[in-house]
C-alpha positions as CSV (number, residue, x, y, z in Angstrom):
1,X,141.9,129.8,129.8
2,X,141.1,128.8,126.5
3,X,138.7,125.8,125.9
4,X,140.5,123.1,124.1
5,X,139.1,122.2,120.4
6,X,137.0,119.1,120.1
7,X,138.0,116.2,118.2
8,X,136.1,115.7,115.0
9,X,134.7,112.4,114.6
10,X,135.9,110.0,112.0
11,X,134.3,109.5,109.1
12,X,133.9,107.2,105.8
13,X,135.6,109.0,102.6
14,X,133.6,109.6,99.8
15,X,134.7,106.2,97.7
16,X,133.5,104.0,100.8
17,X,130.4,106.3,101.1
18,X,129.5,105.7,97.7
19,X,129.9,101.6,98.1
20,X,128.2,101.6,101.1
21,X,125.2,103.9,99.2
22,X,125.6,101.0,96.2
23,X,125.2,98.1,98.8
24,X,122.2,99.9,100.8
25,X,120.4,100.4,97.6
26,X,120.0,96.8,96.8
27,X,119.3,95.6,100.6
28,X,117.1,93.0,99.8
29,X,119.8,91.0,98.0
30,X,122.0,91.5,101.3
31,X,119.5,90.3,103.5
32,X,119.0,87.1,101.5
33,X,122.3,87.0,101.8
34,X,122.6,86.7,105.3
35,X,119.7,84.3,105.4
36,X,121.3,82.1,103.0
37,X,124.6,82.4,105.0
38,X,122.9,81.4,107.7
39,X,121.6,78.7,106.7
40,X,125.0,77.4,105.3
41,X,126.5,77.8,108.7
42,X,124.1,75.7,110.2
43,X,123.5,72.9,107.3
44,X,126.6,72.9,104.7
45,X,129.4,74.6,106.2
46,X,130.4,72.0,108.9
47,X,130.1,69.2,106.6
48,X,132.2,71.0,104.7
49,X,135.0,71.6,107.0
50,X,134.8,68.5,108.5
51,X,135.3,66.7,104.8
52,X,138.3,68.4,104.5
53,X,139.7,67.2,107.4
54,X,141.2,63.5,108.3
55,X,140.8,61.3,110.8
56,X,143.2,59.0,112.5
57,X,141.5,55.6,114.1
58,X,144.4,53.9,116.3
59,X,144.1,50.8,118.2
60,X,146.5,49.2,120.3
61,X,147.6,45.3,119.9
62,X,149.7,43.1,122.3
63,X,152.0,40.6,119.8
64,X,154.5,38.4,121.7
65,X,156.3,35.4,120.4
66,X,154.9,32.8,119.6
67,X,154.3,29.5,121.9
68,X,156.0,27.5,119.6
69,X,159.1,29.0,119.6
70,X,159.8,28.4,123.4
71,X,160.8,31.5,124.7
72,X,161.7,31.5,128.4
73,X,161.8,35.7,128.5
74,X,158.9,37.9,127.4
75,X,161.1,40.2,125.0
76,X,159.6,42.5,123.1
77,X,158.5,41.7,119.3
78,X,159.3,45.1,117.6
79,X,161.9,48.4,118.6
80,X,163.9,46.3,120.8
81,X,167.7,48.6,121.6
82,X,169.5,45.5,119.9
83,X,171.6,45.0,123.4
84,X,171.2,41.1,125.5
85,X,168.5,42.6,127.2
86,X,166.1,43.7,124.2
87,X,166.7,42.0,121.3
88,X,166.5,43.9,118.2
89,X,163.1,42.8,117.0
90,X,161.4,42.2,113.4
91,X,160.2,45.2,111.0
92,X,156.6,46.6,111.8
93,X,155.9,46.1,108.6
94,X,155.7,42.1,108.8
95,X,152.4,42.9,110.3
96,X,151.0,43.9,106.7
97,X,149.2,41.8,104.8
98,X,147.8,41.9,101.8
99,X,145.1,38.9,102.1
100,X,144.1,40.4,105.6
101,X,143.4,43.8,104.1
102,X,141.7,41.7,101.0
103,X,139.1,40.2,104.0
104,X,138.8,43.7,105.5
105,X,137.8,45.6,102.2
106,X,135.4,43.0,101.5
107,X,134.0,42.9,105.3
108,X,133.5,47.1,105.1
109,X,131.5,46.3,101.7
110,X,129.3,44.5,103.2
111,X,128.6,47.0,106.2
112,X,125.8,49.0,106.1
113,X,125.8,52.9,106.9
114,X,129.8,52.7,105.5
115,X,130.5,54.9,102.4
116,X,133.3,52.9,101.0
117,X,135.3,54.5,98.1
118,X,135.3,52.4,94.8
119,X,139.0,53.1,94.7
120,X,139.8,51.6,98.0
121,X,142.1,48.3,97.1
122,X,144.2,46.5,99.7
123,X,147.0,47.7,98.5
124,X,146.2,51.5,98.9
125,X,144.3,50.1,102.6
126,X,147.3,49.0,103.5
127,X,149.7,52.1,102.5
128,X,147.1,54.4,104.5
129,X,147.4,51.6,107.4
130,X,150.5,53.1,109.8
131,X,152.3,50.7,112.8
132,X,153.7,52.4,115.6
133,X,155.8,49.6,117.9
134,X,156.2,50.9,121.2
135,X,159.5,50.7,122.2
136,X,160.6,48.2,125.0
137,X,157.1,46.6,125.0
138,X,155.2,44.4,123.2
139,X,152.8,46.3,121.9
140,X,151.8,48.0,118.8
141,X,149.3,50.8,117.6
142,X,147.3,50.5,114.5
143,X,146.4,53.9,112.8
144,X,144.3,54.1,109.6
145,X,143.4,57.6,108.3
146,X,140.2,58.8,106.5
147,X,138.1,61.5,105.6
148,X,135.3,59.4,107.0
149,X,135.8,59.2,110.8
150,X,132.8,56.3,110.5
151,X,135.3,54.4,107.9
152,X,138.5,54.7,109.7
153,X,137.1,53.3,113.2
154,X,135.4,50.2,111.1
155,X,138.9,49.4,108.4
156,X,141.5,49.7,111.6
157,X,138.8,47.3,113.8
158,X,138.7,44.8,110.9
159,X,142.4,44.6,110.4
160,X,143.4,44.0,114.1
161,X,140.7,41.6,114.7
162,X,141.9,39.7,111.4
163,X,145.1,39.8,111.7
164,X,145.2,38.8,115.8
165,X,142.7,35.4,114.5
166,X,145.3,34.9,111.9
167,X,148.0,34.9,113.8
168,X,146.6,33.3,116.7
169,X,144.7,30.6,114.3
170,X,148.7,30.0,112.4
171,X,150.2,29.7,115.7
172,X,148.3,27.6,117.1
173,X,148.6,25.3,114.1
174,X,152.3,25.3,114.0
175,X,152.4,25.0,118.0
176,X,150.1,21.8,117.6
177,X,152.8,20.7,114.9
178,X,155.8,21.0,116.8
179,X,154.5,19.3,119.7
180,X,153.6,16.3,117.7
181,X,156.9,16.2,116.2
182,X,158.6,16.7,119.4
183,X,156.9,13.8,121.0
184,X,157.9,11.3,118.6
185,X,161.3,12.4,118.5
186,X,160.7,11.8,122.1
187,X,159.6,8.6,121.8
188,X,162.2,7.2,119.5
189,X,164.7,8.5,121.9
190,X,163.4,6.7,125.0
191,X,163.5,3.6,122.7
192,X,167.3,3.7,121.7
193,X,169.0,1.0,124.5
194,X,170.8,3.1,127.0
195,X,172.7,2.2,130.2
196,X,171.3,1.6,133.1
197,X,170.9,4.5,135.5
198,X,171.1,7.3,133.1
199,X,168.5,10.0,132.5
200,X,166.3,9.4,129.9
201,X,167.5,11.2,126.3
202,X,164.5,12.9,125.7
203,X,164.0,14.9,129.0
204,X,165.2,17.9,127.5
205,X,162.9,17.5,124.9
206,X,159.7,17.5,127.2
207,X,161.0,20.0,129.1
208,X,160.8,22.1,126.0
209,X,157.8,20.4,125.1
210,X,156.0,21.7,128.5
211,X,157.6,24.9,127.9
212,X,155.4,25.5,124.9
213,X,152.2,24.0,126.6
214,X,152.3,26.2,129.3
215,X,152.9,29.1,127.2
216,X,150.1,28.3,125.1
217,X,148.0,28.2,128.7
218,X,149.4,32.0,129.6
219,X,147.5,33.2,126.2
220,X,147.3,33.9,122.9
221,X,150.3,35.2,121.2
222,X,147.9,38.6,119.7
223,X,145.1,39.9,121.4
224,X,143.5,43.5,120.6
225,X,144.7,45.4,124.1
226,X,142.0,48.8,123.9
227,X,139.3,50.2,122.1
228,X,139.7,52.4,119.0
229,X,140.3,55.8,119.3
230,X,139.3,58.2,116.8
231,X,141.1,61.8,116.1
232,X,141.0,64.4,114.3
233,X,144.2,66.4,112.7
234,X,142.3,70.0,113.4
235,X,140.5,70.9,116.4
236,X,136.6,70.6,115.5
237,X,135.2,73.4,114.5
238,X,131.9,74.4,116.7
239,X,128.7,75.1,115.6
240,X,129.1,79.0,117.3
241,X,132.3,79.5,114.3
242,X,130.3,77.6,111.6
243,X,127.9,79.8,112.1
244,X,129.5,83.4,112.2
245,X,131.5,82.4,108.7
246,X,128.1,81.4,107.4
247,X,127.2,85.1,107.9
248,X,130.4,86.6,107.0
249,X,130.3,84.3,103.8
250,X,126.6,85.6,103.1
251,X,127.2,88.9,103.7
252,X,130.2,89.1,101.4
253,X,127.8,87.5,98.8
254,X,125.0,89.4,99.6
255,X,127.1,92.7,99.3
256,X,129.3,91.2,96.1
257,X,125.9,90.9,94.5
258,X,124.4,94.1,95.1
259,X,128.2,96.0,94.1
260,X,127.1,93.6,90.6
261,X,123.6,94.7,90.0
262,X,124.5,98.3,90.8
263,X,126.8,98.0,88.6
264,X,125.2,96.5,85.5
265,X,121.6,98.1,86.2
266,X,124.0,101.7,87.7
267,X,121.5,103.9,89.1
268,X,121.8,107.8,89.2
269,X,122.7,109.3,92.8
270,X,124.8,112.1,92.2
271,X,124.7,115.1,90.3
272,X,127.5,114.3,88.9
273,X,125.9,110.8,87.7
274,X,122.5,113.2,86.2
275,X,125.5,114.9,84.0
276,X,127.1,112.0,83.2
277,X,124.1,109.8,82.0
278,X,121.8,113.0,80.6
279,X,124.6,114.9,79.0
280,X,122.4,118.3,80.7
281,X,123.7,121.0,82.5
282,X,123.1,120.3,86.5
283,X,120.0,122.9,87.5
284,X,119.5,122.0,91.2
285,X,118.5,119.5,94.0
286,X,116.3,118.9,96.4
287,X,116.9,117.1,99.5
288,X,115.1,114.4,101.2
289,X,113.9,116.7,104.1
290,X,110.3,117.3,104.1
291,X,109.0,115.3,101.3
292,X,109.4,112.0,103.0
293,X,106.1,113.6,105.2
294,X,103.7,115.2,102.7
295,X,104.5,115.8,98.5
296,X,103.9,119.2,98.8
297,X,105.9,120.8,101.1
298,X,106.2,124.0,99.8
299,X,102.6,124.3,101.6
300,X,102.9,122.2,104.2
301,X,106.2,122.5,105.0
302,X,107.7,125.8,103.9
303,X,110.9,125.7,106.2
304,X,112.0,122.0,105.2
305,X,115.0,121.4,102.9
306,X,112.6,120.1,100.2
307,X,110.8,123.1,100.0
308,X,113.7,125.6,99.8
309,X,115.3,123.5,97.0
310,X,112.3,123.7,95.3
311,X,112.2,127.6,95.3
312,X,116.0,127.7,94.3
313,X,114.8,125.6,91.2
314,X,112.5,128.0,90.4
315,X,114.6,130.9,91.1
316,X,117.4,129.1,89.1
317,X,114.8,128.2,86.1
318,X,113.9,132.1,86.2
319,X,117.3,133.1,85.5
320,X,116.7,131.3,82.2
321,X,113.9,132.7,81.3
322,X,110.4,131.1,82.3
323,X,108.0,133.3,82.3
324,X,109.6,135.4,80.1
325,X,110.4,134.0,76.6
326,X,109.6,130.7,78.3
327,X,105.7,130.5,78.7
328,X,105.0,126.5,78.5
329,X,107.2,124.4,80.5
330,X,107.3,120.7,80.2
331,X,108.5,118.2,83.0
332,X,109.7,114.8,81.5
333,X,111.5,111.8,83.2
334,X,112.5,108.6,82.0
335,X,110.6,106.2,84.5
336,X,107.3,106.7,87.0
337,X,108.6,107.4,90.6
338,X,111.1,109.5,89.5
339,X,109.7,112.5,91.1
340,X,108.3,114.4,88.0
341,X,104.8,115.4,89.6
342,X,106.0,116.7,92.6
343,X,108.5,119.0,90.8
344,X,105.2,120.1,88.7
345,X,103.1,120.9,91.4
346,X,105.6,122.3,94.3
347,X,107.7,124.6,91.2
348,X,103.8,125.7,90.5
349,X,103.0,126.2,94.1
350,X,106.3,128.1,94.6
351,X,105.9,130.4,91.5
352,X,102.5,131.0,92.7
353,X,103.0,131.8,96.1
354,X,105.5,134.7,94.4
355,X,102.7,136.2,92.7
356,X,103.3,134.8,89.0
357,X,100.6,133.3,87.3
358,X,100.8,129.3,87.1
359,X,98.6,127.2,84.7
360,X,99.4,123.1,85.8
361,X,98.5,121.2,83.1
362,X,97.7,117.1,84.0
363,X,99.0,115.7,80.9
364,X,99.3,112.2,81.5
365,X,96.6,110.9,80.2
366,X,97.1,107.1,80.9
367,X,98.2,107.8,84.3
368,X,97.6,111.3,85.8
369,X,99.2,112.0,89.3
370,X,98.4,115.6,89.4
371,X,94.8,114.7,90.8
372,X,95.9,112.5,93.2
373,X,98.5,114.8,94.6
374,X,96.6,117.7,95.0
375,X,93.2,115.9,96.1
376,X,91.2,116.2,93.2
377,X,88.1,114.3,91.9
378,X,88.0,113.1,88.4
379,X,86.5,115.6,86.1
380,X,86.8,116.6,82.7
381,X,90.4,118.3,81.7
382,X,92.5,118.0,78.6
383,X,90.9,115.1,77.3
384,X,88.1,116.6,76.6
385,X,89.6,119.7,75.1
386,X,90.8,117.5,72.5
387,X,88.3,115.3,71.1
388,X,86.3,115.6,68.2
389,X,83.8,117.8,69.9
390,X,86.0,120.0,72.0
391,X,85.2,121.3,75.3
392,X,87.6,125.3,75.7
393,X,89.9,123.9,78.3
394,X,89.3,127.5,79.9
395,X,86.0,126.2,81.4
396,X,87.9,122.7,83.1
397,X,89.9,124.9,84.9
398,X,90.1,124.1,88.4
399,X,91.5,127.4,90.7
400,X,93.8,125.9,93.7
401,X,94.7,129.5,94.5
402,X,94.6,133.1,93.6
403,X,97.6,132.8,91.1
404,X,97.3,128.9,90.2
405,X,95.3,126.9,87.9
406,X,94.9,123.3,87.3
407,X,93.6,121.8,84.4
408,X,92.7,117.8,84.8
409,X,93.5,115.0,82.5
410,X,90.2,114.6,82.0
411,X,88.9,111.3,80.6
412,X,90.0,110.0,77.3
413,X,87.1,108.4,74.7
414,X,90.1,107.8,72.4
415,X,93.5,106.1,72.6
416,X,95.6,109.4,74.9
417,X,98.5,109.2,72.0
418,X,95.8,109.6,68.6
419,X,94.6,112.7,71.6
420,X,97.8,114.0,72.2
421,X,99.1,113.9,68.5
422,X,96.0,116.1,67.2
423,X,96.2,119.9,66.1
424,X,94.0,120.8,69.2
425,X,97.0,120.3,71.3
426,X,99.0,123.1,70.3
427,X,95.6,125.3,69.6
428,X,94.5,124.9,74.0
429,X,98.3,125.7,74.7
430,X,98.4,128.6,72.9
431,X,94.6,129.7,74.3
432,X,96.6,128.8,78.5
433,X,99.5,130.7,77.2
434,X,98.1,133.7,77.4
435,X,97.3,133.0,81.3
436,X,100.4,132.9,82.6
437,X,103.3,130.2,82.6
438,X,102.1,127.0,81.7
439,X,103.4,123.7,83.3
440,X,103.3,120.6,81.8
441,X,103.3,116.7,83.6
442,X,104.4,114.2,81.2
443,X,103.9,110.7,81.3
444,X,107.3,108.6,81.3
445,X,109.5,109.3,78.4
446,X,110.5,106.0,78.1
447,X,107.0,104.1,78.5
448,X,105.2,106.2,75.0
449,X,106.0,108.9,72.8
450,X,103.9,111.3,74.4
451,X,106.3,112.8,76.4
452,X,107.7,113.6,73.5
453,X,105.0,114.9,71.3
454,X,104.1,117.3,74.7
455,X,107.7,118.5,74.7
456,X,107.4,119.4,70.8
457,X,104.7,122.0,71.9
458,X,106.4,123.6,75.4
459,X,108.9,126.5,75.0
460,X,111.3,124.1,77.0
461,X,111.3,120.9,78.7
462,X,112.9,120.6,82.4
463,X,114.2,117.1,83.1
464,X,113.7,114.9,86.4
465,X,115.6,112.0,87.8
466,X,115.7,110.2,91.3
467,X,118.7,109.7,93.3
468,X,118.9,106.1,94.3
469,X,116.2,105.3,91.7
470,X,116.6,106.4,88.4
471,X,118.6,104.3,86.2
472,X,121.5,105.8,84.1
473,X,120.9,103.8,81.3
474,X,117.0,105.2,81.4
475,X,118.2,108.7,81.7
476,X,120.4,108.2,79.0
477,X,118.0,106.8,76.8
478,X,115.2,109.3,77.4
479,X,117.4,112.3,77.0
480,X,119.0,111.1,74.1
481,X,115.5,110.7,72.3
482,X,114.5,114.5,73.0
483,X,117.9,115.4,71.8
484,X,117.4,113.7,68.7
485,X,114.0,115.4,68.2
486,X,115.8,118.7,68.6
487,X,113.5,119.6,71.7
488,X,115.1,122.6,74.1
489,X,116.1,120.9,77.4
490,X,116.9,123.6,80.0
491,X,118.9,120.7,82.0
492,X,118.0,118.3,85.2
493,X,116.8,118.2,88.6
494,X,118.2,115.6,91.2
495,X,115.4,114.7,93.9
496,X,115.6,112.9,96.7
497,X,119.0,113.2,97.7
498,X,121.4,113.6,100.7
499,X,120.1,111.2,103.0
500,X,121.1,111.8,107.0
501,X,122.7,108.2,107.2
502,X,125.1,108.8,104.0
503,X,125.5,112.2,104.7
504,X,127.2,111.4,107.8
505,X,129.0,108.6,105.9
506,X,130.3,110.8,103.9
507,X,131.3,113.6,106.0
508,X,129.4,116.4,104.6
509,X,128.9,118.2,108.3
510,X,126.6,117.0,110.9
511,X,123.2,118.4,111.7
512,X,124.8,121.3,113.5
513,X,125.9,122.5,110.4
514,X,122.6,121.9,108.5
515,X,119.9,124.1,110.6
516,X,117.3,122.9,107.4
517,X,117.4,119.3,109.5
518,X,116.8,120.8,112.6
519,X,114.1,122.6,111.7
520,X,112.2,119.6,109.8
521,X,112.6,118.1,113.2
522,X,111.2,120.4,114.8
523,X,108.0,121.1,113.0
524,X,105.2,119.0,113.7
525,X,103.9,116.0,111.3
526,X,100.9,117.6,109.5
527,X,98.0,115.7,108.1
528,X,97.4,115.4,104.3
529,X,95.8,118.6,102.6
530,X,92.0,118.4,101.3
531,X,92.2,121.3,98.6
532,X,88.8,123.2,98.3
533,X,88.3,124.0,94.3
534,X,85.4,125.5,92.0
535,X,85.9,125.4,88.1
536,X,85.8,128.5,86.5
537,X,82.9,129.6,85.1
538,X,82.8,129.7,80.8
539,X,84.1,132.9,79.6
540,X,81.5,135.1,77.6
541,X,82.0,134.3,73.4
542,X,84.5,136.4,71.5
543,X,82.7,139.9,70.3
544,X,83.6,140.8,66.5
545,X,87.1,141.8,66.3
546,X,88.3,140.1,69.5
547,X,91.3,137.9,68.9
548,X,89.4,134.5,69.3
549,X,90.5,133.2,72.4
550,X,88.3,134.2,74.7
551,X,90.0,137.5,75.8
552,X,87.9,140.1,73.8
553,X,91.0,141.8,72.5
554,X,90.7,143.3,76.2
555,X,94.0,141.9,78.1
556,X,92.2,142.5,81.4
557,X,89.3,139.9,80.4
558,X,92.6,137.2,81.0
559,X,93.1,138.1,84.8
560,X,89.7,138.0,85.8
561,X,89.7,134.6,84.0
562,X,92.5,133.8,86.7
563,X,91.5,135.5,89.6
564,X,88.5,134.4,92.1
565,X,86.6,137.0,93.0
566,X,86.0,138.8,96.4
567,X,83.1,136.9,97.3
568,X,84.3,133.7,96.2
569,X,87.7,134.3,98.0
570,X,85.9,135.0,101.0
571,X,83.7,131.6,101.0
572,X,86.4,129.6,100.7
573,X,88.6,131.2,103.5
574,X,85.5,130.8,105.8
575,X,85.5,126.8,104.6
């Protein structure tokens, strides 16, 4: 029975890999994204929404007829069926007017807390003002609509109450009116001569009369019937939803903004980038694995990824000749970080540990990182090899190793570029050339000219970028100025690449494919090395006929300059 294949999981495609690379690379802008999008869900984006939306303010009003015009039945005002038993009633829109909405505009002036918009003139109040008759009744609803659910509560209140006391105040006035007039009509009647025994003339008149009074008794012909309701024409949004789009909006900007800045400031993460932006052949790369626990894993770590890319970029550099018709190396990279003095000392490590003779040669001489990584004190080193009074840079060497010497930056009377630009330069290379393969760490190619004037005297120069780091434009620029000086450039090295999260991103093969991961892993964290060193002692002066540089003519008189002796070998493995 045969085991059925497993499914492979799903993975990103290269293109989304490469975005999602872009975006992590400039994390801080996301997170201040997602800070600021917070901060609009809680603050900006409901006022937002909410001005955007409109609010309906309703109120409801009771209009009857009025008092004066003796109705017996109470049918209704407005949206009557037009039969005997609902009269067809007036338009809803009698109840508009414009000196009412004049009084109400100039009331919600005066209101405090009431943002009232300049524009606002009765007549536009009053074509935002809808009236609703509800048919068969006597009542009415009162709608007003605003952005401003404050506004449209306080203009809809203002016109009903107004327009019920105007109403109410007019009726009354008329009802007064026809009373009076109906009584003395009454009056003159009952004077007329009549005959005896016949009903007064003006009974129907009072009856009418006492119609209206009672009718005025029952109430006033407009009262406000309710409270105002306000609505909205979208269901509120809550502060939960407000929220999430905040984030969604400030993580859209936050990536958006980090897609720009990779884009205009494009950094290097690829080999295929290095070729692009260099215009150099692609050499080889080394991997994350390892170096994110010591710089030197080639000691410390011999079985990480780190330290067998280093190894294939000597083997690969080999197969172009160093240590052959290329003696002096130099290691140049456009900006500091980008991993040039840990190629230096792990490619002199490895070539060492394989028997070849290594001379590392700290030549930044504003900034040397050579001590640093390797645990050395500050001493004298090329510097002091070329100043005025010149010490043989043979004596500064420091021995790391049976096959690997280190000569210091030293410490620089003069400016390092008036140093670096003297003949004594090229006179101490040629003196370490004849020790083996010389290594050179440059300072920034971009930040002086040294690196350049160091390259001029190196057989070849080995470039060095950063994935995730190096700018292209940098590279570009850096490269381009060896190129012009007509300096050999073997190619470039990518560091720092291929990390676990975008390899899997990216489906390159999980870690059962990659035993390098596993056994980084695996190996225990080790604690930073303390390197035990003695400088070499000053080599005996040049008999007559020697070749003047400290060799005698005799070509063995070189390796015992490079090679501790028993007792001294001995010491130090008992340390």
């Amino acid at each position: 029975m045969t085991e059925a294949p497993a499914e492979q999981p799903v993975r990103l495609g290269p293109a989304a890999a490469n975005i999602a690379r872009s975006i992590w690379h400039q994390k801080e802008l996301l997170v201040l994204g997602l800070v600021l999008g917070l901060a609009l869900g809680w603050l900006a984006l409901p006022k937002v929404l909410s001005g955007g939306s409109t609010y309906d303010a309703t109120v409801r009003m009771k209009v009857v007829k009025a008092p004066a015009d003796v109705i017996v039945e109470d049918t209704p005002l407005f949206g009557g069926t037009g039969g005997s038993d609902a009269p067809t009633g007036a338009s809803p829109e009698v109840l508009k007017d414009v000196l009412i909405a004049d009084g109400v505009l100039k009331e919600l002036n005066k209101t405090k807390g009431l943002d009232v918009p300049h524009d606002l003139t009765p007549t536009l109040l009053l074509d935002r003002l809808s009236i609703t008759p509800l048919e068969g009744t006597s009542f009415v609803d009162l709608s007003f609509s605003d952005g401003d659910p404050k506004l449209a509560k306080a203009a809809v209140e203002q016109y009903a109450m107004q327009f019920a006391a105007a109403r109410n105040k007019f009726e009354d006035d008329r009802l007064t009116r026809v009373i009076t007039d109906l009584e003395a009509l009454a009056g003159r009647l009952d004077a007329a001569p009549r005959e005896p025994g016949t009903a007064a003339p003006s009974t129907a008149l009072r009856d009418k009369i006492n119609e209206a009074r009672a009718r005025r008794i029952d109430g006033e012909p407009t009262i406000v019937a309710g409270q105002v309701i306000v609505n909205t024409n979208g269901p509120p949004l809550s502060k939960k939803v407000t929220l999430a789009l905040g984030l969604l909006l400030g993580l859209a900007v936050g990536a958006g903004a980090g897609l720009l800045v990779e884009t205009a400031f494009r950094k290097v993460v690829t080999p295929a980038d290095a070729e692009d932006a260099s215009g150099l052949p692609f050499i080889a790369e080394v991997r994350k694995g390892g170096i994110r626990r010591t710089p030197l894993p080639v000691i410390d770590r011999p079985f990480s990824p780190a330290a067998e890319d280093y190894r294939r970029v000597g083997t690969a550099l080999e197969r172009q000749g160093l240590g052959t018709d290329i003696r002096v190396l130099a290691i140049c990279s456009a900006e500091p970080g980008d991993g040039r003095t840990m190629l230096a000392a792990n490619l002199a490590h490895s070539l060492a540990r394989q028997g070849r003779e290594v001379v590392l040669v700290s030549s930044d001489l504003r900034r040397p990182e050579v001590e640093r990584l390797l645990g050395l004190g500050q001493g004298p080193g090329l510097a002091e090899a070329l100043q005025d009074d010149p010490i043989p840079a043979i004596a500064m060497l420091v021995s790391i190793n049976d096959h690997l010497l280190v000569l210091p930056a030293g410490m620089p009377s003069r400016h390092p570029g008036e140093l670096l630009a003297s003949k004594r330069l090229l006179e101490t290379i040629q003196t370490l050339r004849q020790m083996g393969i010389i290594i050179l760490d440059t300072p920034p190619a971009r930040h002086s000219a040294d690196a350049i004037t160091l390259s001029s005297v190196a057989d070849a120069t080995l470039f060095v970028a950063k994935s995730g780091a190096t700018r292209m434009r940098a590279l570009h620029e850096a490269t381009s100025g060896l190129r012009r000086d007509r300096i050999r450039q073997l190619g470039l090295v990518l560091v720092g690449t291929s990390s676990p999260l975008l390899r899997s991103l990216s489906s390159r093969g999980d870690l059962r494919d990659q035993p390098d991961a596993e056994l980084e892993e695996l190996e225990p964290p080790t604690q930073p090395r303390q390197l035990q060193f003695n400088p070499r002692p000053l080599p005996p002066a040049p008999e007559p006929g020697g070749n003047g540089n400290g060799t005698n003519g005799d070509p063995e008189h070189g390796s015992e300059v490079t090679d501790l002796n028993a007792k001294e070998r001995n010491r130090r493995a008992a340390e």
